[in-house]
N, C-alpha and C positions, 0 to 999 in steps of 0.2 A: 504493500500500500504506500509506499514511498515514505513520506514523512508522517505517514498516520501511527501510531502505534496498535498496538494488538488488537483482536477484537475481544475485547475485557470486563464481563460481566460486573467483575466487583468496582468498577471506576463508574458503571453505569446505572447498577440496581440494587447493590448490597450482597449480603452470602445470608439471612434471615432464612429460616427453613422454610417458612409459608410461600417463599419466592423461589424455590428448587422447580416444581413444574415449570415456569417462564424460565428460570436461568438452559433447562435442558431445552426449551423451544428456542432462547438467543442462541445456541450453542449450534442447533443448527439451521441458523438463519446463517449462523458467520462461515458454516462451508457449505453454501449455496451460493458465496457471492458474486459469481458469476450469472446469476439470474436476478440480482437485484433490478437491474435496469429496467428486465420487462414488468415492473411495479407501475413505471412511472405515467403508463398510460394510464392504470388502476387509480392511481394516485389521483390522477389529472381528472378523468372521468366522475370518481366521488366527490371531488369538491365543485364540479357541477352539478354532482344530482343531489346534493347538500343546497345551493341557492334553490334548484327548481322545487326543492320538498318542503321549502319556507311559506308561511302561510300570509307572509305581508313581507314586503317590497323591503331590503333590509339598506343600510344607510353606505354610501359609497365607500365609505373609507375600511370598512369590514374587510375588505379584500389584501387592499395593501397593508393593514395593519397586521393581519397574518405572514404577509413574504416577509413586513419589517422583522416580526417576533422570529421565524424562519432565518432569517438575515442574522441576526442575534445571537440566534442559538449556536448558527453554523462560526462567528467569528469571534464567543464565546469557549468552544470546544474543540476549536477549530483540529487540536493535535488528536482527538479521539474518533476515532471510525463511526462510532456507535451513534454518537452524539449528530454528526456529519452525516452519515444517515436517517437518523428523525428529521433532521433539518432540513433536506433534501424532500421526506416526505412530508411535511406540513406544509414547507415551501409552494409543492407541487400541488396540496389540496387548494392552499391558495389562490393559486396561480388560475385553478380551474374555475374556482368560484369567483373570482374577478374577471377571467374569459366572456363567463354566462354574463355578467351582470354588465359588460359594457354590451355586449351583442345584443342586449334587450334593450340600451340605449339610443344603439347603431339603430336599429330596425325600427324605431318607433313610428308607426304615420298615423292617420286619422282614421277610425273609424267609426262606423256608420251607428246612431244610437238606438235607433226603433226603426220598425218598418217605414217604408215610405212606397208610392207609386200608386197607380201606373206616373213613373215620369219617363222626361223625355235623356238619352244617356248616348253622349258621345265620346270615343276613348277608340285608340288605336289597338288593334288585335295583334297582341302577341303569343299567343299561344291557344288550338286547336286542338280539343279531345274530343275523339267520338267516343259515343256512349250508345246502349241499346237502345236508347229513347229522344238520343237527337246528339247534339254537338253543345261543349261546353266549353266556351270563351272565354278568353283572358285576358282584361283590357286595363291599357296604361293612359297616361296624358287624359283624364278624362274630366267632362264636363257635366253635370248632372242638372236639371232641372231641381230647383229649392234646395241645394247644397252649396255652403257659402266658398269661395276657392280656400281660404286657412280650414275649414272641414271635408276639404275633399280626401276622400279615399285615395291613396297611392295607385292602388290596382281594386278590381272586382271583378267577378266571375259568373259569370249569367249565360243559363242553361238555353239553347235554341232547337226547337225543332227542325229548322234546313239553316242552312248556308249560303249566299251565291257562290258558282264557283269563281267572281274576282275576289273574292275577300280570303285574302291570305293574308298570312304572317308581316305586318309593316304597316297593312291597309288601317284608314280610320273609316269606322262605320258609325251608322247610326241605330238606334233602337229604341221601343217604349219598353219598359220592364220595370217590374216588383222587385223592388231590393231590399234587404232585410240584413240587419248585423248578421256575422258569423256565430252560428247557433251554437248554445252553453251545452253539456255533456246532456245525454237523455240519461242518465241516471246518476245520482252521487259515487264519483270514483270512475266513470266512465271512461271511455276516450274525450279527450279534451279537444274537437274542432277548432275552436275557438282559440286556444295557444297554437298550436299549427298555425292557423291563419296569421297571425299575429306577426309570426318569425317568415312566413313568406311574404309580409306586406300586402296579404289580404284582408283589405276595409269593408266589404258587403259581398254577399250573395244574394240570386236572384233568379226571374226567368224572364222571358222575352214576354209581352203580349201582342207586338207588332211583327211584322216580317224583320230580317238586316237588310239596311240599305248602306252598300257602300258609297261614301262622301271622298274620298281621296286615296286611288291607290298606292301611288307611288310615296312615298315619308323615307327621311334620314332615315339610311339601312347603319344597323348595326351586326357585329359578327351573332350575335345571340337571334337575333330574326332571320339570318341568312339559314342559319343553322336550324330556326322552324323551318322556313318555306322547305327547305332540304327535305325534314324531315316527312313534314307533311307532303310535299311532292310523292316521295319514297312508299308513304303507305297508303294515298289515293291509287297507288300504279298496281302495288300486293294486293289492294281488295277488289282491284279492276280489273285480276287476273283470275286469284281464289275466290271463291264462293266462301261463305259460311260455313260450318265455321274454320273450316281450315285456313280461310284469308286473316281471319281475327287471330289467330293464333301465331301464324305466320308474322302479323303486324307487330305482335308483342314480342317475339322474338330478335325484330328486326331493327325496331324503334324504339320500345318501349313503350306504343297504344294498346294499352289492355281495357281502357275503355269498353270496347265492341265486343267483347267476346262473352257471347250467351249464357246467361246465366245457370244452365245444365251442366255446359261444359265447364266453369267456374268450382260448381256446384264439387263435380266428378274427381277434378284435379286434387283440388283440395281433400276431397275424402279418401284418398288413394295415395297422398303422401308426395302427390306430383306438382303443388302450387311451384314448389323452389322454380319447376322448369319457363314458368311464364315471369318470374321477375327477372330480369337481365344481371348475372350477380358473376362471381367468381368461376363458375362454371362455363358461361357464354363468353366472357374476355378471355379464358383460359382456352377454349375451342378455337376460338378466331384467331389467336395469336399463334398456337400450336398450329392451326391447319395452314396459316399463311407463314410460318417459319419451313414446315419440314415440305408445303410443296413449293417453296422461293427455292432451297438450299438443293432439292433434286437436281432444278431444275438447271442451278449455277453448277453443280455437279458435274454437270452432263455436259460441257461445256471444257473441255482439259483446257484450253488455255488461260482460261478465267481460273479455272479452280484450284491447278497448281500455282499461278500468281498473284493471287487475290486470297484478303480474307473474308470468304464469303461466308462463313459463318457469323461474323462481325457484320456484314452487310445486312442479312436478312435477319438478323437480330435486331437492326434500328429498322427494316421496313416492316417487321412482325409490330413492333411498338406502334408505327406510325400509324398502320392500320386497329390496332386495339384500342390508340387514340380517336380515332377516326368514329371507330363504334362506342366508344365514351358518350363523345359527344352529339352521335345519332339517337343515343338510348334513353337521353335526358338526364346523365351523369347522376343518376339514383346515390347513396350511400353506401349502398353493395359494391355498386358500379365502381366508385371510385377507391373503395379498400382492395379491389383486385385488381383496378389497373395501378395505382400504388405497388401494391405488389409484386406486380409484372414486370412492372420499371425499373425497378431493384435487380431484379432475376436476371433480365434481357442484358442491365445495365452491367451487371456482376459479369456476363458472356463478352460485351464488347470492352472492358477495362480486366477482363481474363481474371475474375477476383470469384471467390466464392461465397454466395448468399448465406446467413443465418436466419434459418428457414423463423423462430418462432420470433425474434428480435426482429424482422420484417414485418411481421403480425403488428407485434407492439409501434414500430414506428411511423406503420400503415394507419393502426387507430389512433395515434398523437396529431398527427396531421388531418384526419380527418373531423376532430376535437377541436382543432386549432380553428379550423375552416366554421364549422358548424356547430357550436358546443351542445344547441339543445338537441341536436341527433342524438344524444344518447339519452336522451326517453325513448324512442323513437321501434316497432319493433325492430326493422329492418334493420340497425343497427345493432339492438341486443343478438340477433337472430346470426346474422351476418359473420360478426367476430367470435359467437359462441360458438357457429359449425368450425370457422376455419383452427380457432385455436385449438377444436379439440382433436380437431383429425392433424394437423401439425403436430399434436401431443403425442397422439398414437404412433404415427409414422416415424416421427426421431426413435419409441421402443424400438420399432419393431425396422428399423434400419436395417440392421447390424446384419439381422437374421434375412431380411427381404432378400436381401442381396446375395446370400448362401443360397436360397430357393430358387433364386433368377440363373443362375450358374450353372452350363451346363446343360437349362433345361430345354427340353425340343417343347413341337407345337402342341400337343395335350396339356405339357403343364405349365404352357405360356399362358391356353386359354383356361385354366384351372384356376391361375394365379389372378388370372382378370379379373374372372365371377366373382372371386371370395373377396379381390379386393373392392368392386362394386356393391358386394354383400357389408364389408365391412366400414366402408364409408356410407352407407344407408345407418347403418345400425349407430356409429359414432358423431354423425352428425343429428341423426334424429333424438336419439339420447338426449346431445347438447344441447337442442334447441327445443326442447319438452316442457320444460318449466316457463318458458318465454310464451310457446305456443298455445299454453294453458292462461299464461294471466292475460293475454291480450286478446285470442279468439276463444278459447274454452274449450277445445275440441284438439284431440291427438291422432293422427291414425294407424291404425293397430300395422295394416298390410303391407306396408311403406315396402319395404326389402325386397318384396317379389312384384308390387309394381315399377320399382327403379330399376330391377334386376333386368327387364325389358325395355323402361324405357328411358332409361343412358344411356346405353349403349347405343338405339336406333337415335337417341339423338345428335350423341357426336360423332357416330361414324358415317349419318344421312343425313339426316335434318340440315344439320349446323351448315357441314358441308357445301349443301343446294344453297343455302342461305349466302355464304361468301361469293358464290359463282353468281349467284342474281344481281348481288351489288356490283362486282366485277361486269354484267351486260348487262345493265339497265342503260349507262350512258350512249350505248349504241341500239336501245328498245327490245334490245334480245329477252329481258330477263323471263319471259314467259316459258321460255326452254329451260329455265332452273326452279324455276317455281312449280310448276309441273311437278316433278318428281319430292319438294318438299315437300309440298301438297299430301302425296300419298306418304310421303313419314307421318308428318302430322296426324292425320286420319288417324295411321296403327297408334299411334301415341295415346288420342282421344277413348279410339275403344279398349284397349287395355286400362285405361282411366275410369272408365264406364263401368268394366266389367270387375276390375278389382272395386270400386265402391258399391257396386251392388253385392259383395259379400256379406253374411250374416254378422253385423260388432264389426263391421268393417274402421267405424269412430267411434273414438271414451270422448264421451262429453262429459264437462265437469264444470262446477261452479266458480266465478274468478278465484282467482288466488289471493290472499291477500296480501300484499306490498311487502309487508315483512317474511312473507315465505319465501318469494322471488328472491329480495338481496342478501338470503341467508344461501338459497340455491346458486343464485350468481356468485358470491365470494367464495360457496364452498368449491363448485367448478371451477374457479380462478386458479383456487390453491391447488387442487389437485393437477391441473395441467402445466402448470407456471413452475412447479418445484420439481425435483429427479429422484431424491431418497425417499426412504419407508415413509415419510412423517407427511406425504402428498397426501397419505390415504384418510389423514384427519379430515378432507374435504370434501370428501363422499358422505361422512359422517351430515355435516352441515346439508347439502346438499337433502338429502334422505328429511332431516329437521327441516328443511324449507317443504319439502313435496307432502308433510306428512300435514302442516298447515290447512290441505286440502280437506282434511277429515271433520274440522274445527270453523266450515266454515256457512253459516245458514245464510241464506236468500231473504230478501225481505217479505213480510206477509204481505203487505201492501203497500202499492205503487201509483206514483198518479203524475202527471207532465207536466212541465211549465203552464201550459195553455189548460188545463182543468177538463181536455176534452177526455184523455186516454188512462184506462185506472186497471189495474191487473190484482188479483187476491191470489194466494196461497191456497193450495183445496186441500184434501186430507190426503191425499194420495202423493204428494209433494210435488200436482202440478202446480201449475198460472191459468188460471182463467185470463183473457185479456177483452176487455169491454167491445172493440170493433178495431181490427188493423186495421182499414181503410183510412181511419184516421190520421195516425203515421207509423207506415210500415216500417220506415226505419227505425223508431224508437220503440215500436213493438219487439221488432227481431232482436235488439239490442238484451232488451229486456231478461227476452229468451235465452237468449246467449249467453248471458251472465248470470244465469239461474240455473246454466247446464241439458238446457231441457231444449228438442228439437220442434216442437210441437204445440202450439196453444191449446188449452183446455174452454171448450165454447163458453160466450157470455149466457146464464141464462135469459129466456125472454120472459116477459112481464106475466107474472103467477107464475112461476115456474122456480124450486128451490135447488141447489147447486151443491150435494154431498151436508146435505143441512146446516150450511152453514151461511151462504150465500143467499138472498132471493133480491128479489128488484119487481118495485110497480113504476108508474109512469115518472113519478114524485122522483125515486132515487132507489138505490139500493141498501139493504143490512146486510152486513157480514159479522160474521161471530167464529171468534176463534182466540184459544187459552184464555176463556174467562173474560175476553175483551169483547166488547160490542163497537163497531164503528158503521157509522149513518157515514153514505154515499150520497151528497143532496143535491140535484140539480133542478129543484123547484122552489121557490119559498114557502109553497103551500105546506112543504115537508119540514122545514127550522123548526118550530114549536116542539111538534112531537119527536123527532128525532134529537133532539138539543135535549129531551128528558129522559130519553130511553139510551143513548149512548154513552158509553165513556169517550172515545174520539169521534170527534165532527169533521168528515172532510168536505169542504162546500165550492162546488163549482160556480156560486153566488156569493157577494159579500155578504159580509154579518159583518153590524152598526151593534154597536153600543155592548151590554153585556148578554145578550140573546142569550147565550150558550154556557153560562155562567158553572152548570153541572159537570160540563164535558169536563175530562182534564185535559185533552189534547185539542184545537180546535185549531184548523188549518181553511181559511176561507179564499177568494179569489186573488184578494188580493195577497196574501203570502202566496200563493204560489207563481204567482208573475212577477213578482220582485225578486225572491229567493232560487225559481225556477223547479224543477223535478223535487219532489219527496219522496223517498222510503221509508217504509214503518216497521218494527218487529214488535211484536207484539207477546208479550210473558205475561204471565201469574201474577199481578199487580203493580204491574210495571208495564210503560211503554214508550221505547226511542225511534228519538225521531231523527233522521238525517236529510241536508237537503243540499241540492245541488252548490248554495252561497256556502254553508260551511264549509263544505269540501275543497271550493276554488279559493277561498280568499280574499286577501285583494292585494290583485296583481297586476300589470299593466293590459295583459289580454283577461281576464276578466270581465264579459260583458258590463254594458256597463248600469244595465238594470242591478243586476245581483253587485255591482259594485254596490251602489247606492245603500243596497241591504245591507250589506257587510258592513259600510261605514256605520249604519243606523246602528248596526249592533256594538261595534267598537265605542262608542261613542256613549250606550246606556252602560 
């Protein structure tokens, strides 16, 4: 360590017996230390999800007063490893949580506070998703009917049913649309829309009520609009060639528009263990870059006077990169997207300056930088998702090195393709592992078959798909690409029906109820430790890991649920479904509902006389539910207040209540708490009943809408 001295338990923490278990964990921390570095994204990452987990906006100087203490410690202790170390690590938490905290500065613009419209909304398009149900627009520079210019929204996003085809990427159009703030989570703890929107400088959403009229096509082109029109070009020509859905699947592939792809086939992926293959992530950069390295290098090959004089491996190593950048940037440079072309860059880079990669320290400097770039991706799943597969299959593979390459030795073509399968077997198995406890807090749903649907459709996709996919890009700029596409086409296809057919297995999906936050960063840190360290003492984090997943067992749904707007209400039955009152209301925060309850299926609202597992009934007035000794009136009349204000313990009222109407109830939730506070959940016990609601759970943050802000101050403030 140069001028450090030893690593010295008793200079750090004493020899007291009750501190023997820590002194033998510093003991070996200090011969790992060659793994300390890969902390530092750990490091960096928690003291981002430390500001994001704060429940009020915390004061600037929080950040730098931890590097200063950091600062301190390290030029306090400077002669001791130990010391220099924590230094390093607080340093580092700092650093992340002052990251967060100016990025939420950086990012700040206006957004939109209640609904408004129909107005009139002018704003230059820069960005085009198709969707099943029409195209959704991304518009900048805009002018809003009754929005003052200091309140205008940065960007907004409003849904259309057509497009013309001049309005591309650059164009400024016009429109009438319904715009409305970016909507607060449809349940407490939910996904938070509304933070998303916030860090992409989305101010409203909306939808069209008029046709688009494009007002000016031509506008100041920048490389990021050249780079739509590109891509947009690229997958009006895929879906002009493909039909459905193998064009939609094809376009996600190719682009990154998953927009369009039907919701069956969505449906299938996902339940089959196959979504990985429709986000464009380490696998697709990794195809494109491999397929355009080893057919460039042939091809130089073949070529003796190039090949003995040239370092053509050097060469096709920066045009493999050029083109992975190429498709970076076609694919909408996702989070995935850019931890594998990071990656790649490294590897390719390591080939042309002839140095060799440290396969997991790549990992870590991949997610440093991606922290640096973005720091709230690390809520994000795609990011948990992203660096838990690759870290744990980097983890596996450095084992199992030593020995791969004794099996590879030697072998002929049986147990070449022997070694394939099991390694295809075995990257299903250790990625899906890793990314279990992610897939459970975010979607609630795991799939059992995953192994023998990827066992087929890997393979068909990097030895066909991918393939067709490079040669289309390669002859599109001379109109050919329908002779490549063609043939992805039919990969596609086989992709879809073994997607099909594996989720139409019996328990094909464990659906399960969210997780709770502290299950996830007990299973995330225990995965850390396990992959991140080499000796016996990794296996304390399976321990952890096991202690987050068991979380699952301890965690009940709520009895009753009810939505910002007092239209949509869901009960608990005995059977441990959800009744939910009418999806048509909103489907999305139905299915949300669902999802987070573990359960695939709503249980019918009953209709008027009509009781529901005797607990439930409903007449015109409102409904009773009863359940643990609790009675709560559902009121969407006032002819129902009186009586139901005497007979219930909670009142939930789709109506204001003035004055003390309800004086009996202990809980009483009226219209207007629910459109200030937004969503509640209720659980309901033996003389007791909590309540949660969307304003506690957000706080007040700068993306906190800003009704439930309002709330949240009202209550800080009593």
């Amino acid at each position: 360590m140069g001028r450090f001295r030893e690593w010295s338990w008793e200079e750090f923490g004493g020899s007291a017996p009750l501190t023997r278990p820590l002194r033998v964990l510093f003991e070996a921390i200090g011969e790992e230390r060659d793994r300390w570095a890969l902390w530092l994204p750990v490091c960096l990452g928690a003291g981002i999800a430390v500001y994001f987990a704060l429940d009020s906006e915390p004061e600037l100087w929080i950040g730098p007063l931890g590097l200063a203490l950091a600062a301190a410690i390290g030029i306090a202790r400077r002669r001791w490893t130990s010391w220099t170390l924590m230094a390093v690590c607080v340093g580092t938490l700092a650093l992340g949580f002052s990251l967060a905290q100016l990025r939420t500065v950086w990012v700040a613009e206006p957004v939109l506070q209640k609904r408004i419209g129909p107005v009139d909304v002018t704003g230059r398009l820069i960005a085009d998703q198709r969707t099943t149900k029409g195209r959704r627009l991304l518009l900048d520079q805009l002018t809003i009917q009754r929005i003052l210019p200091d309140r205008m929204p940065a960007r907004i996003r409003v849904t259309v049913r057509n497009l013309p085809a001049e309005a591309r990427p650059g164009s400024r159009i016009f429109v009438r649309a319904i715009l409305s703030p970016p909507p607060a989570p449809a349940a407490p703890g939910a996904f938070d829309f509304s933070r998303r929107a916030y860090f992409d400088r989305l101010g409203g959403v909306g939808f069209a009520v008029s046709k688009v009229r494009v007002t000016e096509r031509n506008t100041q082109d920048t490389l990021s609009l050249v780079i739509q029109r590109i891509r947009q070009g690229v997958t009006d020509r895929i879906l002009g060639t493909l039909g459905s859905p193998a064009g939609t699947v094809a376009a996600a592939l190719m682009t990154g528009e998953r927009g369009a792809i039907p919701e069956r086939v969505l449906r299938a992926m996902r339940d089959a263990g196959l979504a990985h293959l429709l986000a464009i992530s380490g696998l697709h950069i990794g195809l494109v870059a491999g397929i355009l390295f080893f057919t460039l290098r042939i091809f130089l090959a073949a070529i003796p006077t190039v090949a003995l004089r040239f370092p053509i491996k050097k060469w096709v190593a920066v045009a493999a990169l050029a083109g992975a950048f190429f498709y970076l940037l076609l694919s909408g440079a996702t989070v995935p997207t850019q931890r594998a072309f990071l990656m790649l860059a490294v590897v390719l880079g390591a080939i042309v300056f002839d140095r060799s990669a440290i396969s997991m320290r790549l990992v870590a400097w991949a997610a440093v930088l991606v922290l640096l770039i973005a720091p709230e991706s690390v809520l994000s799943a795609s990011f948990q998702m992203s660096f838990a597969a690759v870290t744990a299959l980097v983890a596996v593979y450095e084992t199992l090195s030593g020995r791969s390459s004794a099996w590879r030795t030697g072998a002929g073509r049986l147990r070449r393709f022997g070694l394939y399968v099991s390694g295809v077997c075995l990257t299903t198995i250790v990625a899906g592992l890793a990314t279990a406890p992610f897939a459970l807090y975010h979607f609630n749903r795991f799939a059992l078959y995953g192994v023998a649907a990827n066992m087929i459709a890997v393979p068909l996709t990097g030895l066909w798909v991918m393939p067709w996919a490079i040669c289309a890009f390669a002859l599109m700029p001379f109109g050919f690409e329908a002779i490549a596409l063609a043939p992805m086409g039919w990969g596609i296809d086989a992709v879809i029906a073994v997607a099909e057919t594996v989720a139409s297995w019996p328990g094909a999906v464990a659906l399960a109820p969210g997780m709770p936050g502290v299950g996830l960063v007990a299973a995330a840190i225990g995965g850390i430790w396990f992959c991140l360290w080499r000796k016996r003492w990794r296996m304390l984090g399976l321990g952890a890991v096991a202690a987050g997943m068991a979380t699952l067992a301890f965690v009940r749904p709520p009895d009753v649920l009810v939505n910002g707007a007092g239209r949509l209400m869901a009960v608990r039955t005995s059977e441990g479904g959800l009744a939910v009152s009418s999806r048509r209301v909103s489907k999305f925060e139905s299915e949300t509902w669902l999802r987070r309850a573990g359960l695939a299926h709503a249980t019918p609202w009953p209709n008027e006389g009509v009781g529901l597992d005797g607990g439930l009934g409903c007449d015109t007035l409102g409904c009773i539910y009863r359940a643990n000794g609790q009675t709560v009136a559902l009121v969407r009349h006032p002819a129902a207040l009186d009586e139901d204000c005497a007979l219930a313990t909670v009142v939930i009222s789709t109506i204001p209540i003035r004055g003390r109407r309800c004086r009996r109830a202990a809980v009483v939730i009226d219209r207007f708490d629910l459109w200030r506070q937004g969503a509640h959940a209720l659980w309901l016990d033996a003389g007791e009943v909590r309540v949660r609601s969307v304003a506690e759970t957000s706080g007040l943050r700068p993306w906190t809408p800003h009704k439930i802000r309002r709330a949240a101050q009202g209550r800080a403030q009593r």
